[in-house]
C-alpha positions in Angstrom: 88.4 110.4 78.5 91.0 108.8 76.4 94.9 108.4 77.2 97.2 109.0 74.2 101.1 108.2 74.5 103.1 111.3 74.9 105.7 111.7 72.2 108.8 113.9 71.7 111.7 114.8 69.7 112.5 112.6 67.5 109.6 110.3 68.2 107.1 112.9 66.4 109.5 112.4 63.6 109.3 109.0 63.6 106.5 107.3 65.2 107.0 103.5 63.8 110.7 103.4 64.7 109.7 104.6 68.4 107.0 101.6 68.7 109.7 99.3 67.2 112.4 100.2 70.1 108.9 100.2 72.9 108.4 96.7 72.0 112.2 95.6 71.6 113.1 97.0 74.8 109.8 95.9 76.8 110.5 92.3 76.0 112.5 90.1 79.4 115.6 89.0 77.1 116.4 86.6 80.4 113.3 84.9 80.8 113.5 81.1 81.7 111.2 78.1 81.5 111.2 78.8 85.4 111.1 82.4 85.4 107.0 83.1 85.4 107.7 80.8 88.4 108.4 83.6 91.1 105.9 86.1 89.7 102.7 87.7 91.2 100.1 87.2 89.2 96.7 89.3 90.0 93.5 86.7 89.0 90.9 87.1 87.0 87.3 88.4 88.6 84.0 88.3 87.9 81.5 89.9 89.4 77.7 89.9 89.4 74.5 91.3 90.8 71.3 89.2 91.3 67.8 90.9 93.7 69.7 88.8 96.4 73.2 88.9 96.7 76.8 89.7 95.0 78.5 87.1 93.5 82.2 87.3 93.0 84.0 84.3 91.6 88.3 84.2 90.9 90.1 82.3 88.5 92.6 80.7 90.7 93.0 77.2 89.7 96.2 75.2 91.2 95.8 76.3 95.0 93.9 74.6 98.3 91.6 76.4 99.9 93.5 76.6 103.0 95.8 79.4 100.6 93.6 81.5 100.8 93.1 84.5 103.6 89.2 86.4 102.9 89.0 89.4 105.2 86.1 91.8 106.3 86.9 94.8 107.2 84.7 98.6 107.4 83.1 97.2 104.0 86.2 96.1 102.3 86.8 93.0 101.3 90.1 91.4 101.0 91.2 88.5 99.4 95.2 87.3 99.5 96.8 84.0 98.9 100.5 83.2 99.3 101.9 80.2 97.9 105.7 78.8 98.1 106.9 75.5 96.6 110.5 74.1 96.5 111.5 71.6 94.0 115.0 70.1 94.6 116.8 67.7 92.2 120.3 66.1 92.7 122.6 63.8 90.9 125.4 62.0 92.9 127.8 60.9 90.2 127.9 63.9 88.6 127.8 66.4 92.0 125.0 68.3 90.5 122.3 70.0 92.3 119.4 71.9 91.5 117.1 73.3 93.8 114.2 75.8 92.5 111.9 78.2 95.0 108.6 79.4 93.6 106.4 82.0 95.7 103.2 83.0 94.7 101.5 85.5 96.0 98.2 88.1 95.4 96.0 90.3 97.1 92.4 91.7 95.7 90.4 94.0 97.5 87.1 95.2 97.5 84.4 97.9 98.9 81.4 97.0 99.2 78.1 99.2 99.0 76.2 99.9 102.1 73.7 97.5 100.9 74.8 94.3 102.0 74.7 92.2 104.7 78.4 91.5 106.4 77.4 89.2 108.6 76.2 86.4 105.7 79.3 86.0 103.4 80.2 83.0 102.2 82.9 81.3 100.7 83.6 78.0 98.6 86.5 76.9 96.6 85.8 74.3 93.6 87.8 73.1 90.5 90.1 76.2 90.6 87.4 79.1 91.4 86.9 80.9 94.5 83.1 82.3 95.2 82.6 84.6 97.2 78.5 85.0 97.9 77.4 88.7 99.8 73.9 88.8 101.0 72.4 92.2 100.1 70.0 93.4 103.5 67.0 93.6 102.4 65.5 96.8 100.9 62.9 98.5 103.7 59.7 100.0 102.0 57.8 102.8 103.0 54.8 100.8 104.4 51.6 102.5 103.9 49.4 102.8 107.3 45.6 103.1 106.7 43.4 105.5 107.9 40.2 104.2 109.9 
């Protein structure tokens, strides 16, 4: 399945003046050095599959581990942080004052497959990625019973 952008009007007449206006008008015209400061960003994830376990690492570099907020719950896996910093700047002789609030926040969940163990998760935080390690339960076998 593909998406295509719907166009009408005058925008079938004129499909390179249409994308012109798209990217004019979808451009922040009031962004500030400290703007990208307040936003929610959404990290990056990887995740992988090995015989034993899930491995799911995020990009989150610039946090503590104590940020972070991992939650099990019916198979899904939740993963939030929430960050606030104030910076605050004055200058007496000229009564100036400056004072800047940054929040941070994100939230990524999960489900998991029926496979895996919810009981052995584990968690580690180092140089900026978060790994999350899921123990899969251990496939059971048909065991063969011999005859005698």
């Amino acid at each position: 399945m593909s998406l295509i952008k719907y166009r009408n009007g005058i925008n079938n007449q004129f499909p390179a003046v249409s994308d012109i206006f798209d990217q004019f008008f979808e451009r922040d015209f009031f962004e500030t050095p400290f703007s990208s400061l307040s936003r929610s960003t959404v990290p990056a994830v990887n995740i992988s599959e090995s015989d034993d376990a899930y491995t799911l690492e995020l990009a989150v570099p610039g946090r503590k581990k104590d940020d972070f907020k991992v939650e099990l719950d019916n198979h899904v896996l939740s993963i939030s942080a929430e960050t606030s910093n104030e910076k605050s700047e004055s200058d007496d002789k000229n009564k100036v004052t400056r004072r800047e609030f940054t929040y941070q926040t994100f939230k990524r969940s999960f489900t998991l497959p029926d496979n895996v163990n919810t009981e052995q998760v584990k968690a580690t935080y180092n140089e900026g990625v978060l790994k999350l390690e899921i123990e899969k339960v251990p496939e059971l076998k048909p065991k063969l019973i011999d005859i005698k």
